[in-house]
N, C-alpha and C positions, 0 to 999 in steps of 0.2 A: 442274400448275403448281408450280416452285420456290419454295418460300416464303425470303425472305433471312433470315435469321439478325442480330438485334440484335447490335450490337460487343461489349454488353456481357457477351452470352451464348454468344459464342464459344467453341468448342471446340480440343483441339490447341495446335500452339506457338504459334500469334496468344496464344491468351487469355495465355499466360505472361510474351509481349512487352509487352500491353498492361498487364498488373498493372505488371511492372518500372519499364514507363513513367509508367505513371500514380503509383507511387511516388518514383521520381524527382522526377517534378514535384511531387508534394507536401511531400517533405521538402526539396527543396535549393531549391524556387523558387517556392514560394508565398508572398508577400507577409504578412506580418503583416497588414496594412491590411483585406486580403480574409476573414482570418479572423471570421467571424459572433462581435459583439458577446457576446452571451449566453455564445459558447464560453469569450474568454478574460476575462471575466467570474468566470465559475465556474472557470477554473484557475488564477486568483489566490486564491481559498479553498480550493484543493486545496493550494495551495502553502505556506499558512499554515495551515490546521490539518498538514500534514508536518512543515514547520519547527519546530512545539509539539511533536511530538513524538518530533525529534530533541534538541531541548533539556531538556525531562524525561529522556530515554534516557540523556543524557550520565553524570550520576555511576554507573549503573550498569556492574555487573561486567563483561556483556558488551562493553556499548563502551568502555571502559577497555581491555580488552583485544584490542581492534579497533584503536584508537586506537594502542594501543603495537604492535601487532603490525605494523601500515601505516610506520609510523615506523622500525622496524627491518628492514622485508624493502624496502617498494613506496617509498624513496627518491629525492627528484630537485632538483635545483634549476634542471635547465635552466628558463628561465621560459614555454615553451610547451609544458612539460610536465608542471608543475606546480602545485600548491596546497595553502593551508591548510586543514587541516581542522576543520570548523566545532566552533566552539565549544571549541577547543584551542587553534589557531593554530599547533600545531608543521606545518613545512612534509611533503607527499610528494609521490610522482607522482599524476598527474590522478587515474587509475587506484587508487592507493589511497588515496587522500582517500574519493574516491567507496566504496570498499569498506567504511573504515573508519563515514562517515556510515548506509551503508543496510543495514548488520550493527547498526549502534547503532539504527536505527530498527525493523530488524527483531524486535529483542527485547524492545519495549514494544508489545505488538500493539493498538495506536490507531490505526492509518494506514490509508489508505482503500484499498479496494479494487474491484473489478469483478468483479459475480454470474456471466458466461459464463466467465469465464476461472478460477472457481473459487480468484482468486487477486489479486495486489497489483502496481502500475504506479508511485504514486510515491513508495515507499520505495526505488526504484531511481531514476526520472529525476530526481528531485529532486536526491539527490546528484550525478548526473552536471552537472545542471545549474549549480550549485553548485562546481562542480570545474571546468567550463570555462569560467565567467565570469572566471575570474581573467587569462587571458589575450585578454578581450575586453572594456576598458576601456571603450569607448563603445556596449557593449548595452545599446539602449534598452526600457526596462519592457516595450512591445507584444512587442518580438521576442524577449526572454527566456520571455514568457509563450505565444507561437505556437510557439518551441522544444520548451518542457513538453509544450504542445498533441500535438506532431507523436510524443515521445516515448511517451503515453498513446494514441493512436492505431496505431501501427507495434506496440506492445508488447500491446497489446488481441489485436490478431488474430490476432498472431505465436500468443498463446494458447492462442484461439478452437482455429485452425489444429491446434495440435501434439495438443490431446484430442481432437480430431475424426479424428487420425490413428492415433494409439497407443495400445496398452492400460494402462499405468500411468498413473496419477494422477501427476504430476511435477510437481516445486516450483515456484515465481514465478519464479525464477533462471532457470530452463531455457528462459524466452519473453522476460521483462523485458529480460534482455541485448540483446536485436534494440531494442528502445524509446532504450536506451542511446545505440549503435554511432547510430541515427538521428539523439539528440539531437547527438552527436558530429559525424558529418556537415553538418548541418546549419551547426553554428558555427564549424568549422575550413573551411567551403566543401570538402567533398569534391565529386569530379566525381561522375558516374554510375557511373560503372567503380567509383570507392572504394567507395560506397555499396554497391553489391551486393557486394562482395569482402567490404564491414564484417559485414555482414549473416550472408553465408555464413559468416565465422569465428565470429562470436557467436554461432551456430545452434549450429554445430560443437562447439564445448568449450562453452557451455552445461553447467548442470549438471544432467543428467538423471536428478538426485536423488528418489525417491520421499517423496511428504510423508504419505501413511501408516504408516510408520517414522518419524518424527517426530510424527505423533499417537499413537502405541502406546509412545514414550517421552520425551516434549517434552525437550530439553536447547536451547541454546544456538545450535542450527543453523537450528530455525527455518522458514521458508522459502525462504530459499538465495538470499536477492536481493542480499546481502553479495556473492558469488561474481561474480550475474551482472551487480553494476555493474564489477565489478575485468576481468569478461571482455568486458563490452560498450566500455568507452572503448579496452581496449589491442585489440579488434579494431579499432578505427578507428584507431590509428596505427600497427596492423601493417599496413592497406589502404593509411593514408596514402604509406604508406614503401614499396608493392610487392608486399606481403604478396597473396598471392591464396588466397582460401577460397570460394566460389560455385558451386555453389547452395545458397539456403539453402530447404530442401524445405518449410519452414511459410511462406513468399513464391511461391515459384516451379514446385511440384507440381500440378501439373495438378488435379488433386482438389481444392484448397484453394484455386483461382482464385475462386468463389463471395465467401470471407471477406473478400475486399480488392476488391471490385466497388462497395462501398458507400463507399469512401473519400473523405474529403472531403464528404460527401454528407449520410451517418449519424454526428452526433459523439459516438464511448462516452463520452468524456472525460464530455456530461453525464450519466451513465448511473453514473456512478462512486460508490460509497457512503461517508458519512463516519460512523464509530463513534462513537456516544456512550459507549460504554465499552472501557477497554482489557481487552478479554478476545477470544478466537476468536470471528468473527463468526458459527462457527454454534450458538453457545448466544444469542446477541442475541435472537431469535424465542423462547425460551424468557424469557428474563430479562421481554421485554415485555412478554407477556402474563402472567407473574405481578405484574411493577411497574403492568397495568393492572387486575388484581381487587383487590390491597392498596391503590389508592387509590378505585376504584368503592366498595368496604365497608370502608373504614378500618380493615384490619385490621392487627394490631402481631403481634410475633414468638406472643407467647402464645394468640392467637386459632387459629393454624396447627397442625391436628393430624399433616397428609399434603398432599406435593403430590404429583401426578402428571401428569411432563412427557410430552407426547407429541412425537417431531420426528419427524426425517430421519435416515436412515442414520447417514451419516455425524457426525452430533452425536450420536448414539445414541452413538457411538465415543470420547467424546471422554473424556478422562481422569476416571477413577471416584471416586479417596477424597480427602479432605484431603490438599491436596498441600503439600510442602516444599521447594521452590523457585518462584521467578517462574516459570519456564516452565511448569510443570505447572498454576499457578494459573493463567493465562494461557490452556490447553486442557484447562482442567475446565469441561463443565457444570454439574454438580450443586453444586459449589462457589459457582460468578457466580452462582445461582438465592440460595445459602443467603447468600452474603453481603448480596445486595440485600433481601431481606426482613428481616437482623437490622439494615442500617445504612442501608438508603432510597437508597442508591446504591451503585456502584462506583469507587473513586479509588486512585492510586497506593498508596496507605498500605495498599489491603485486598490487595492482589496478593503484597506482597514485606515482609521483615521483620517486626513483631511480626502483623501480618494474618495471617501463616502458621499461627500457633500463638493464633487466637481460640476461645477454647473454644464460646462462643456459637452460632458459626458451625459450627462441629464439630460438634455437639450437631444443630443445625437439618437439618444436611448427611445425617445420619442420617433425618431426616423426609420425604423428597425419591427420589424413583423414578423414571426415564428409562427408557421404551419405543422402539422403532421404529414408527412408524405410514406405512405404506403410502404413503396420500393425500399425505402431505405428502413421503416421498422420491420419488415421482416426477415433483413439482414445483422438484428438484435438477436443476443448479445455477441453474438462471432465478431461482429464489425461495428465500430461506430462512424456513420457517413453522414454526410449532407452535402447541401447545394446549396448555392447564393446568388441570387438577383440583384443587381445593382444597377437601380437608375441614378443617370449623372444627373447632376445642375443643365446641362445641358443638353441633353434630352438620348444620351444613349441608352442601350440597356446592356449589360456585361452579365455574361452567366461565366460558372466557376465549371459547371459541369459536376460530377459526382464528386465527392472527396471524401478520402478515410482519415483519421484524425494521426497524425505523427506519433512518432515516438515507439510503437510497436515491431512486430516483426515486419509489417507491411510498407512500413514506411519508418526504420531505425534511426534515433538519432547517433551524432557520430561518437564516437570514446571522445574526442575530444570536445563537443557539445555537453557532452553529461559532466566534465569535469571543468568546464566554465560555469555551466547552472548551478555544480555545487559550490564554486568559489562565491559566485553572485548571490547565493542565500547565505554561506558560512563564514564569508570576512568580517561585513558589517558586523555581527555580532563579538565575533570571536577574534577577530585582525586577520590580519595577513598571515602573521609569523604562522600562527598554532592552525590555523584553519590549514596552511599548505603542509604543513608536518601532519595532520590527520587525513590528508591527503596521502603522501606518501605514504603513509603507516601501513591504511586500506591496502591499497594499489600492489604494497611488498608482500601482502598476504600468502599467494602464489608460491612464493619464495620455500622451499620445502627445509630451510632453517631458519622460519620465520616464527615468531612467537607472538600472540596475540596480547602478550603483555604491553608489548610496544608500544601497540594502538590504546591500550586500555586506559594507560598513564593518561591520557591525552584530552579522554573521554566525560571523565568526572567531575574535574573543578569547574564552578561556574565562571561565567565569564567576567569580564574586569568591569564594572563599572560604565565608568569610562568608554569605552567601546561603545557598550550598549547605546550610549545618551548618543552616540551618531546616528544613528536611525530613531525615524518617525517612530510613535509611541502606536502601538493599535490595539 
């Protein structure tokens, strides 16, 4: 007897038909309304802890030079093709508004990521988002917020998809762009036809940047999502305009039909982790479980004779000595470990400028030993874990046991933790006043007479002076 074969698990061109299809339907014609409570719930706090640390990232070098660089190349003033860029207000095109926000956000590594994909969603959609609200006056909060939705979803699996296909490890850039070209579709009403053309060009130029050449020398580049918000919006108005690029093989290859079966269905969006420190999220599993023996046995810098981390591979790799710049501070292990045990946390001030050159911490950083352990990299990239030894001054040895890194599903931080961490990156910069009114703004999104213009106001002028000159320069 023939057994039928579920739709969903169809083989050959159906299955190909059916993904396309079923993305289509999801990004150009799913209802805000139908979107599950909970989802856009939680990507009103994706969108506000991003925002916090776009506005932290702002006086630094890198987005400075994002900033002017989007201004002098990626110009426009047509107004449907245009926008200010946050927290500047000098005007560019969509495209480099967007480039210039998610380069700046790229180089304060705070922003939330997703464990499969080994990599970051809205330090890309956000900007895009951000970029094409300007010429969408009456987006209302649900549908700005089902937009992000659709962009963390399509850019999720775009992901999943391209590691599951190839052997390099490649940047956020190389997938986020499809998350993009979707949010894009989405709010310029592309057809079908656009959509899949957007996709396939965003696939295409993609930047299929290697990001372990960036951990072996962190500079300014990052994870390459700068690129792929500048490639993902102008693929959608190269599609707009006739442009064709299709097939994009992490949507449409027969092999990867699996990853997008779950669409709509399974939401990553809640799946997505938010940092409680700005540092590479695979020393966080190291950090924690030292930040949880030093407050288990009250121990101060002087009690610590040796730690020893044990991770995963890939944190095994991650930059070795006292570093002298933010970037290297940013993908140093041994560094995030020695600064949280000499100062009980990590904050902008220990990253960049005089943090660089803490003797303290230098000194500590020599006390500190990182292995590879096995158990814990084969639990890459689903989970990031480690373990910590800690010998005292006086001769005990403290184990942590296994530890997963915070902030995920496994271990959530609280609503009201994420909206301290973004007060704690967006005051300094911006005050009090305007940082908690962009607070509220977010937060009313939900509000199904809420208009995203609200927020928008809020978004674009830079910040005063003055403010700024209260924090450390980095």
């Amino acid at each position: 007897m023939q057994v039928a074969v579920p739709s969903h698990r169809r083989e050959g061109p159906d299955a190909r038909t059916d993904v396309a299809t079923r993305l289509a339907d999801f990004v150009l014609r799913r209802p805000a309304a139908v979107f599950p409570t909970p989802v856009l719930d939680h990507a009103r706090y994706l969108l506000l802890d991003t925002i916090g640390i776009a506005i932290a990232a702002g006086p630094m070098e890198a987005g400075r030079i994002a900033r002017d660089t989007a201004a002098l190349l990626y110009g426009s003033t047509d107004p449907l093709h245009s926008a200010r860029m946050l927290f500047d207000g000098r005007r560019a095109s969509i495209a480099g508004a967007a480039y210039a926000a998610a380069t700046q956000i790229d180089n304060l590594d705070g922003h939330d990521g997703y464990s499969p994909t080994k990599g970051h969603i809205g330090v890309a959609v956000v900007p895009a988002l951000a970029a094409l609200a300007e010429a969408c006056p009456d987006l209302s909060g649900p549908e700005a917020l089902a937009s992000l939705v659709v962009g963390y979803e399509v850019a999720g699996r775009a992901g999943i998809a391209l590691h599951a296909t190839v052997s390099d490890y490649h940047t956020s850039g190389a997938w986020n762009a499809l998350g993009v070209a979707a949010v894009a579709a989405r709010l310029r009403r592309l057809s079908d036809e656009q959509l899949r053309q957007a996709l396939g060009i965003a696939e295409y130029h993609g930047p299929r940047s290697q990001m372990m050449r960036e951990i072996a020398t962190p500079t300014m580049l990052h994870d390459g999502s700068g690129i792929g918000a500048l490639i993902g919006l102008s693929a959608a108005v190269l599609a707009e305009r006739g442009f064709t690029g299709a097939p994009a093989i992490t949507v449409e290859a027969l092999d990867v039909a699996p990853h997008w079966q779950d669409l709509g269905v399974f939401w990553q969006v809640l799946h997505q982790y938010v940092k409680p420190y700005p540092i590479c999220r695979w020393a966080h599993a190291a950090i924690d479980a030292t930040r949880g023996l030093c407050r288990a046995h009250h121990l101060t810098p002087a009690d610590i004779h040796h730690v020893q981390v044990n991770s995963f591979h890939y944190a095994a790799t991650l930059f070795d000595g006292m570093p002298d710049t933010t970037s290297k501070a940013q993908y140093s292990l041994r560094f995030a470990v020695a600064t949280f045990i000499i100062h009980g946390r990590i904050g902008l001030e220990h990253i960049s400028g005089n943090g660089l050159e803490d003797a303290a911490v230098a000194e500590m950083l020599g006390r500190i030993t990182v292995s590879e352990s096995e158990r814990h990299s084969v639990r890459f990239p689903a989970g990031r874990w480690a373990d910590v030894v800690v010998t005292t001054t006086d001769g005990r040895v403290l184990t942590s046991g296994d530890i997963h890194a915070r902030g995920g599903p496994e271990a959530p931080l609280t609503l009201q933790e994420i909206e301290a961490k973004y007060m704690e990156f967006a005051a300094p910069v911006l005050g009090q006043g305007r940082a908690s009114a962009i607070r509220d703004a977010v937060l009313s999104l939900t509000d199904p007479d809420s208009r995203f213009r609200d927020l928008s106001v809020l978004l674009y002028d830079p910040p005063v002076i003055s403010t700024i000159l209260q924090r450390p320069a980095w």
